[in-house]
Backbone as JSON, one array per atom type, in Angstrom:
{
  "sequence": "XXXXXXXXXXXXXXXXXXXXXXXXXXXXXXXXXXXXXXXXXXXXXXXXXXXXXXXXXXXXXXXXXXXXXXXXXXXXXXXXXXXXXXXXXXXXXXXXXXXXXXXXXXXXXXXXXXXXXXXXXXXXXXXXXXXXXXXXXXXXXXXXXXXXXXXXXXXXXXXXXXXXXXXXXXXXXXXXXXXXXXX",
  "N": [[-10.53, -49.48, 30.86], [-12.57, -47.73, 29.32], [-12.15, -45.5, 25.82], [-12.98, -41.97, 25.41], [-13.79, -40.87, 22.53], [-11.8, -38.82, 20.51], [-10.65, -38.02, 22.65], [-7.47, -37.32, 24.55], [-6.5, -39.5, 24.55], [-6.9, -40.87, 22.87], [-6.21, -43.64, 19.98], [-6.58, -42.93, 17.82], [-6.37, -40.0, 17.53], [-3.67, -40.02, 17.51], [-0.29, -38.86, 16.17], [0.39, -39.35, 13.13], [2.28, -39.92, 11.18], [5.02, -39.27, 12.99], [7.05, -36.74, 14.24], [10.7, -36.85, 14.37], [12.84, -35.28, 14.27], [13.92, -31.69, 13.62], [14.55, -28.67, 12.88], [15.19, -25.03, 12.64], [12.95, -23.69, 10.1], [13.54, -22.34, 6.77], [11.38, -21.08, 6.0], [10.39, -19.49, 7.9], [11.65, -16.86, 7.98], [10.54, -15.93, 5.63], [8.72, -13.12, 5.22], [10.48, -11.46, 6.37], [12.47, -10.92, 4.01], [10.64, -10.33, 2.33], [10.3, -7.9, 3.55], [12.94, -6.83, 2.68], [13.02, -6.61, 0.38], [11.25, -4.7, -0.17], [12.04, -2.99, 1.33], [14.64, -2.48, -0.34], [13.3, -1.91, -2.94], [12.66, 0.58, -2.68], [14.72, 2.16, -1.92], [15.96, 1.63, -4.48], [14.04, 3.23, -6.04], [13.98, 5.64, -5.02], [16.41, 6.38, -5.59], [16.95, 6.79, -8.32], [14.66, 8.64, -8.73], [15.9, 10.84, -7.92], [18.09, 10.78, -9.69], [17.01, 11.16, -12.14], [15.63, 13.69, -12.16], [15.88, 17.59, -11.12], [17.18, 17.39, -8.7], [19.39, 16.09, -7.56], [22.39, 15.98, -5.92], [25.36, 18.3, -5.76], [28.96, 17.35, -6.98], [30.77, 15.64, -5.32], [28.23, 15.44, -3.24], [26.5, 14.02, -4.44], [28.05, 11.16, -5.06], [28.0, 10.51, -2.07], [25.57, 10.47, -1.08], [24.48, 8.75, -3.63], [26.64, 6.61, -2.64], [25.29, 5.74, 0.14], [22.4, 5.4, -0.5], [23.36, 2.9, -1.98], [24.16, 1.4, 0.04], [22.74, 1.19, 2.37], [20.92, -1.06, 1.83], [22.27, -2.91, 0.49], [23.45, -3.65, 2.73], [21.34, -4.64, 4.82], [20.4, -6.82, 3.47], [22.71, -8.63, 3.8], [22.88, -8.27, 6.44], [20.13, -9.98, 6.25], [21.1, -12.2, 5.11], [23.28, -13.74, 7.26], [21.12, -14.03, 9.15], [19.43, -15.94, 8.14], [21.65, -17.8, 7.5], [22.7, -18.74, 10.21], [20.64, -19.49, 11.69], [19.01, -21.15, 9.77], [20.5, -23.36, 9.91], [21.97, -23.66, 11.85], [20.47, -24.26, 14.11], [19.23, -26.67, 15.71], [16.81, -29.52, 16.18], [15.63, -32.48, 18.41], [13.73, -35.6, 18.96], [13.34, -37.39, 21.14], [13.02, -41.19, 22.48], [13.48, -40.69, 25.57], [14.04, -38.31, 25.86], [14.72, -34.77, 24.87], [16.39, -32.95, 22.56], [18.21, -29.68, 21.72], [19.54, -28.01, 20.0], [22.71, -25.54, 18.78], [24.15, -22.95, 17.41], [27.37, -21.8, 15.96], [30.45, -20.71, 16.18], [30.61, -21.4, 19.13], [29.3, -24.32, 19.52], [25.99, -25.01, 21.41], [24.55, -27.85, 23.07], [21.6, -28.81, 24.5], [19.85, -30.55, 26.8], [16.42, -32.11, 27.34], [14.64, -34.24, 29.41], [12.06, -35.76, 28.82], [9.95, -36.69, 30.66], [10.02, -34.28, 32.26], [8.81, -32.68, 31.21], [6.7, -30.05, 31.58], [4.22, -28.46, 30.05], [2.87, -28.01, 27.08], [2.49, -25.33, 24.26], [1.22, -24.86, 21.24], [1.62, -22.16, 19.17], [0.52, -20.1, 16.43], [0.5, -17.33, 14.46], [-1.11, -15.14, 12.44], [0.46, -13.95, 10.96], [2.58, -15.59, 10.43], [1.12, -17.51, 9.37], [0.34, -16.95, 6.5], [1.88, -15.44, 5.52], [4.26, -16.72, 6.41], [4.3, -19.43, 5.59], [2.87, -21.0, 6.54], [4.29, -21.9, 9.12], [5.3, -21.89, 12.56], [5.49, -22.11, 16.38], [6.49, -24.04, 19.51], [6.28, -24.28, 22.37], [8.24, -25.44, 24.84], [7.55, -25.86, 28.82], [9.09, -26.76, 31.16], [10.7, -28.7, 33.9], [13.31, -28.38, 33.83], [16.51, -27.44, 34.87], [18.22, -25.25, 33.69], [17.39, -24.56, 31.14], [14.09, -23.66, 31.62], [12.05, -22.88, 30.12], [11.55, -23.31, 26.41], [11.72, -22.38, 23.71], [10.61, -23.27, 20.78], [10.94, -21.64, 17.91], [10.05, -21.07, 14.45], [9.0, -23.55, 13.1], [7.96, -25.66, 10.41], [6.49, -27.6, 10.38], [4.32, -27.18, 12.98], [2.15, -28.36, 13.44], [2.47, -30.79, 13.71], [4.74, -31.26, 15.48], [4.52, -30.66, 18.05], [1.93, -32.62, 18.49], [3.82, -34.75, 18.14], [5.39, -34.36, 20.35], [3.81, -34.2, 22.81], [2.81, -36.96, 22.72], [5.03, -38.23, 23.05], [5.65, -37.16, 25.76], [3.31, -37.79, 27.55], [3.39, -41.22, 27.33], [5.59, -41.62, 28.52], [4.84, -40.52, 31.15], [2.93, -41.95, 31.26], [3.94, -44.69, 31.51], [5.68, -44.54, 33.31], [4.19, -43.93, 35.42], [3.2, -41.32, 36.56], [0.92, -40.9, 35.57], [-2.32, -41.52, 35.16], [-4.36, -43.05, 32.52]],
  "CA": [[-11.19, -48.19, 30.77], [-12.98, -47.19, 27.36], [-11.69, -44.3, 26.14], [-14.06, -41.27, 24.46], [-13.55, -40.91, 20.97], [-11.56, -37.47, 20.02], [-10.18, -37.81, 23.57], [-6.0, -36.9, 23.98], [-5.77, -40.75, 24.69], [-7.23, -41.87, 22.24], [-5.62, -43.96, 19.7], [-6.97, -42.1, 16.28], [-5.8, -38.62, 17.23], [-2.37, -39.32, 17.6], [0.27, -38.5, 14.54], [0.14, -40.99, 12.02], [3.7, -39.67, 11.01], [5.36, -38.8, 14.29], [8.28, -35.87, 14.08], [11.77, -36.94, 15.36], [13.81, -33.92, 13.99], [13.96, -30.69, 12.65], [15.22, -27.48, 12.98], [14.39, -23.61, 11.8], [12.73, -23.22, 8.49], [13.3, -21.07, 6.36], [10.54, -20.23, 5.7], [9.76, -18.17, 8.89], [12.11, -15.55, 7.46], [9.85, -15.15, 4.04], [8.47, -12.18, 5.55], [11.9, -10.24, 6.41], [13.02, -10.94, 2.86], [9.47, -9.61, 1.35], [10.21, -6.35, 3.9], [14.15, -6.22, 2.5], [12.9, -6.3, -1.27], [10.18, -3.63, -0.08], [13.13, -1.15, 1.47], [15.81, -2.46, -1.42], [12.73, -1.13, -4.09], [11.97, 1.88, -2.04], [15.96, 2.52, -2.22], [16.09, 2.11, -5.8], [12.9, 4.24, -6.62], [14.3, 7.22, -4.74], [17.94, 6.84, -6.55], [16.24, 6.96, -9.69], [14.06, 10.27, -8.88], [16.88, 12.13, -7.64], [19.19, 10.93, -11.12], [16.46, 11.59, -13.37], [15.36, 15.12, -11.57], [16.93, 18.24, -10.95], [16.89, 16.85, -7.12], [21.07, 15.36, -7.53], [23.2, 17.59, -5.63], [26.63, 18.79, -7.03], [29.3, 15.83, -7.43], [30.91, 15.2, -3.88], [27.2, 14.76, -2.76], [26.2, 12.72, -5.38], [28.48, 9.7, -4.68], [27.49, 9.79, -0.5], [23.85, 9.88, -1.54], [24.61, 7.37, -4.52], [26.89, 5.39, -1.66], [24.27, 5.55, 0.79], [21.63, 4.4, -1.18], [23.71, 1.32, -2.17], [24.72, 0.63, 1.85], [21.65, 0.63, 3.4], [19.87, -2.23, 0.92], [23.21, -3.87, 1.0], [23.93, -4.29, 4.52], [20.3, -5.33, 4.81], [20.91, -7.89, 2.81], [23.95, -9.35, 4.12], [22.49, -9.15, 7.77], [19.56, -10.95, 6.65], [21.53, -13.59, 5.13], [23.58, -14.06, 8.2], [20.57, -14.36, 10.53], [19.47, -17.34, 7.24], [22.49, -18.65, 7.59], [23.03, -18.78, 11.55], [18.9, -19.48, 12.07], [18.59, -22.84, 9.47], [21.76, -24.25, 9.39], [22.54, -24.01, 13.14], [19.01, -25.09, 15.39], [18.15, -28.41, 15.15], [16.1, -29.93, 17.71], [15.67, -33.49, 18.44], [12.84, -35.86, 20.11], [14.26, -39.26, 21.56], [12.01, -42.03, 23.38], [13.51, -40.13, 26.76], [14.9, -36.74, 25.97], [14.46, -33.47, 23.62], [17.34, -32.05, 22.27], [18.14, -29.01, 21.18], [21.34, -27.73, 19.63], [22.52, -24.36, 17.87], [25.57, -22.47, 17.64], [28.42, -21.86, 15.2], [31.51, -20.54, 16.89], [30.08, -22.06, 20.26], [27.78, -25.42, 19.72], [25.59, -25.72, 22.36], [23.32, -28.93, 23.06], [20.76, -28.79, 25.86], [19.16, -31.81, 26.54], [15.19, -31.85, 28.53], [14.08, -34.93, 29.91], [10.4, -36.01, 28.31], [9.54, -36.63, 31.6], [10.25, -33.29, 32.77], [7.62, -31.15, 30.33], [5.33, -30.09, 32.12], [3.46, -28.16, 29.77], [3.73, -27.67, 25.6], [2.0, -24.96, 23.81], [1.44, -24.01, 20.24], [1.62, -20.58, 18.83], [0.89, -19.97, 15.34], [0.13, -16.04, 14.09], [-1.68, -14.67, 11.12], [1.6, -13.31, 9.99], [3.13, -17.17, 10.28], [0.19, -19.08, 8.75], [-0.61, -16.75, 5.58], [2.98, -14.9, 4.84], [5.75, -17.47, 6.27], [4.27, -20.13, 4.98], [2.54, -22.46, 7.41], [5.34, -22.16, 10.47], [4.85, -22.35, 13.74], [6.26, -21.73, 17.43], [6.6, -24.38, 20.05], [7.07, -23.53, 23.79], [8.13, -25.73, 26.36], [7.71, -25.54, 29.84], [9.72, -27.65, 31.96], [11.15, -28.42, 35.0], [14.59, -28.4, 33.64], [16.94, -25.7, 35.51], [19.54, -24.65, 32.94], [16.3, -24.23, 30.29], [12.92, -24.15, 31.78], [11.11, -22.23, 28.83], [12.01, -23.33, 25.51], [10.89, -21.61, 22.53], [10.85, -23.62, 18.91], [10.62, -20.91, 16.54], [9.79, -21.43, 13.04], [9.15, -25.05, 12.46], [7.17, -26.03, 9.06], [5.3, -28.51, 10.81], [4.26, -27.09, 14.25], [1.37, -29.64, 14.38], [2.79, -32.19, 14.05], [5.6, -31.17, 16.43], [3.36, -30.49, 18.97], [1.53, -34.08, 18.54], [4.82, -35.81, 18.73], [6.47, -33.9, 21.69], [3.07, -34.25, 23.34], [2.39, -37.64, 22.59], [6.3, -39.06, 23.77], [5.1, -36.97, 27.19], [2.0, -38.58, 28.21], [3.58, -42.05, 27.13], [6.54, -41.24, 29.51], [3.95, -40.44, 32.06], [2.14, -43.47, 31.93], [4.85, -45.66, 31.71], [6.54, -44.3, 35.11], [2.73, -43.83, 36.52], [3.01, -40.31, 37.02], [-0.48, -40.44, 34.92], [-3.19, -42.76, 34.6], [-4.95, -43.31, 31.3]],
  "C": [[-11.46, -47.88, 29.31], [-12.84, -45.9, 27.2], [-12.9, -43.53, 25.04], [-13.28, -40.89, 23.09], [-13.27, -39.4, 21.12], [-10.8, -36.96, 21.8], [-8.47, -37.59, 23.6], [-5.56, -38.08, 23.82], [-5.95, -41.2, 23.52], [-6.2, -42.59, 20.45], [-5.4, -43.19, 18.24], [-6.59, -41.04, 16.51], [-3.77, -38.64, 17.55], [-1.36, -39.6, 15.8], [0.45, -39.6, 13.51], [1.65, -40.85, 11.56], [4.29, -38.35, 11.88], [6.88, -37.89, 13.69], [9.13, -36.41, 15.12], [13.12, -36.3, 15.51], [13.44, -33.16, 13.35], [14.91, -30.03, 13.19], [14.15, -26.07, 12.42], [13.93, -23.8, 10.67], [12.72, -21.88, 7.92], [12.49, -20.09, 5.82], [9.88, -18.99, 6.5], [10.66, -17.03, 8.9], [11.43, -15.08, 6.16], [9.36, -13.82, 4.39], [9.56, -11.22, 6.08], [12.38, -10.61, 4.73], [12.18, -10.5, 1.92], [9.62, -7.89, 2.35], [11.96, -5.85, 2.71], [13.67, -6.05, 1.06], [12.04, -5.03, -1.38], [11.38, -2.55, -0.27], [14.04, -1.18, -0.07], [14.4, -1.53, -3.01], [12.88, 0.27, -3.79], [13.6, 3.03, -2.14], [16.04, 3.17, -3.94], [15.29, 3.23, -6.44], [13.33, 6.09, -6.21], [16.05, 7.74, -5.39], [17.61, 7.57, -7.69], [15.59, 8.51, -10.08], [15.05, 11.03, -8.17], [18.04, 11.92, -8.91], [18.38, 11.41, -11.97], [15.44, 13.61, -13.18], [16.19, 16.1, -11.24], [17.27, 17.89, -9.68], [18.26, 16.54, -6.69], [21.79, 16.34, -6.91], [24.6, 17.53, -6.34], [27.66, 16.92, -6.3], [29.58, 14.89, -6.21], [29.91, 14.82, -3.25], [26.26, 13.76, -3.41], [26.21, 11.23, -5.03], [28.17, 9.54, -3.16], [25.99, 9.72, -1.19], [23.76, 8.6, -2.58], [25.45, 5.82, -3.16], [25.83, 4.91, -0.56], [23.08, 4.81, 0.5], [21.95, 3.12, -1.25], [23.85, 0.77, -1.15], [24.16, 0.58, 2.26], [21.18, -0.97, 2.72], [21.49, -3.13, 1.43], [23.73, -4.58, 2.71], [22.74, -4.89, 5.33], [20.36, -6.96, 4.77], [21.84, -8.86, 3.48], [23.7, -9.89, 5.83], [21.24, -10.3, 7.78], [19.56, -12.26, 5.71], [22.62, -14.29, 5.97], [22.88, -14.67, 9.14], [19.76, -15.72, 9.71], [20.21, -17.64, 8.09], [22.47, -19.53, 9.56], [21.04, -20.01, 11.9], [19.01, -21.46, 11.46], [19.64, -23.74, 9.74], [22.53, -24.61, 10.71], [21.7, -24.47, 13.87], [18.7, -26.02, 14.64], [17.51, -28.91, 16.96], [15.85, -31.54, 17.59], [14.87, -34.24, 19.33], [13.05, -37.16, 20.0], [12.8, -39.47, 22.32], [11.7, -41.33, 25.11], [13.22, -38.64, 27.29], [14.33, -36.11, 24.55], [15.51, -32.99, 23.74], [17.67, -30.81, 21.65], [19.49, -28.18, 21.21], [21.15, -26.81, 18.79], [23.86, -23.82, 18.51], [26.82, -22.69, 16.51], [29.94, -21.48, 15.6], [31.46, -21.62, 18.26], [28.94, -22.73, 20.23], [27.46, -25.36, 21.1], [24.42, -27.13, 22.4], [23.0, -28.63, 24.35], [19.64, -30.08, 25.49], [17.55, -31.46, 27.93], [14.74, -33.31, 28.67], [12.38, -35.2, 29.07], [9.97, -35.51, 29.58], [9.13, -35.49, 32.2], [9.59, -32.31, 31.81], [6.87, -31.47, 31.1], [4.08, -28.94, 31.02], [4.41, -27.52, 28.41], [2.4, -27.11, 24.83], [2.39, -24.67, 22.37], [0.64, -22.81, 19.51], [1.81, -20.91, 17.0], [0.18, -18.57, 14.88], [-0.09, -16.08, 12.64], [-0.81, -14.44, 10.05], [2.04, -14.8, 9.27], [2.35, -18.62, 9.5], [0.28, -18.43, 7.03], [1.13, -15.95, 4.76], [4.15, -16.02, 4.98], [5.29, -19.05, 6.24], [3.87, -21.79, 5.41], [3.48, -22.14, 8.73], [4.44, -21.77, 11.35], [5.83, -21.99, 15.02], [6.02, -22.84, 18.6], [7.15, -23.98, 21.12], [6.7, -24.15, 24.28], [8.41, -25.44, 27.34], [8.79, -26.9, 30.96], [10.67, -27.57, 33.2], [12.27, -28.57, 35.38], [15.17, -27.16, 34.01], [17.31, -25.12, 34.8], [18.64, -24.37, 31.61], [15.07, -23.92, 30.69], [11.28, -23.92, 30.81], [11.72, -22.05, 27.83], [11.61, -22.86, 24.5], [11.41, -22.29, 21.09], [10.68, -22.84, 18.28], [10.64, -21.22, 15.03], [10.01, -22.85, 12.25], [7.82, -25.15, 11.36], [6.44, -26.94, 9.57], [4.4, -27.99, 12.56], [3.09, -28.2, 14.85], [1.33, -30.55, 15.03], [3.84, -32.53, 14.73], [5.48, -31.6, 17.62], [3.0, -31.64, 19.44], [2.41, -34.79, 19.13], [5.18, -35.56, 20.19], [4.62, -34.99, 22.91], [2.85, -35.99, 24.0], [3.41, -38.97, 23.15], [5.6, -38.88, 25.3], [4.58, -37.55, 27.77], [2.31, -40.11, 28.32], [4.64, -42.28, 28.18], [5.89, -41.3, 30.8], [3.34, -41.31, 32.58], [2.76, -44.57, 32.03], [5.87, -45.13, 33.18], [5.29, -44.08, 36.2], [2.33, -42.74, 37.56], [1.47, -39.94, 36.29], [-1.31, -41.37, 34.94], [-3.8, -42.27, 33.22], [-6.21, -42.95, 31.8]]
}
């Protein structure tokens, strides 16, 4: 069978450098860390015009308004280097000849494993916010006919194309090698 040029079979559109791990990037938090520097300014700017104005109230309210100020930005902060920390350093995902893995968890690892075989359908999602603020990322969502997962969601991978390609490209190969597809 001759195949049409630019077709899914065909031999030229598939990844020339195939993805067989990742995980989160961090880059699909650059945009919560450009809002926390927004509020942490927006903090400081209003400390500032209530120390340098008559605006300060007497001393006891001083330090809660001075503590306050410092505890919002701070606790900001700290949650969104927890949901860093937890986000890159714990999801990794994994694409074998058979299987897709996908693992995450720090107190409680979990791994969930999906069958190739068993996608039945892999979309990608990439938003205005995600191409132009976080820096290229991307969202992968599979469908599958795995019970204990059946809709998986990749969030914030730095390559989603070429995610995509690969996952896609194990699938169909899976497919035609068990002859659930013809070519």
């Amino acid at each position: 069978a001759k195949l049409h040029h630019n077709s899914p079979d065909d031999p030229s559109m598939k990844p020339a450098n195939p993805w067989t791990e990742g995980g989160y990037s961090g880059k699909a938090l650059r945009g919560h860390f450009i809002l926390a520097c927004v509020i942490t300014l927006g903090f400081l700017a209003f400390g500032f015009w209530l120390s340098f104005t008559d605006n300060m109230p007497a001393d006891v309210w001083a330090k809660i308004v001075c503590g306050g100020l410092a505890l919002v930005p701070t606790v900001a902060w700290c949650w969104l280097g927890c949901i860093y920390i937890y986000r890159v350093w714990t999801i990794k995902y994994r694409l074998a000849t058979y299987r897709f893995y996908h693992e995450e968890g720090i107190f409680r690892r979990t791994k969930d494993v999906i069958e190739v075989i068993d996608i039945d359908d892999i979309k990608l999602e990439r938003t205005l916010w995600d191409r132009v603020i976080n820096g290229g990322v991307g969202t992968v969502i599979i469908k599958s006919s795995d019970s204990s997962n059946p809709i998986l969601v990749l969030h914030g991978l730095e390559e989603p194309e070429r995610v995509f390609e690969s996952i896609d490209e194990v699938r169909r190969k899976q497919r035609v090698e068990r002859g659930l597809k013809a070519i």
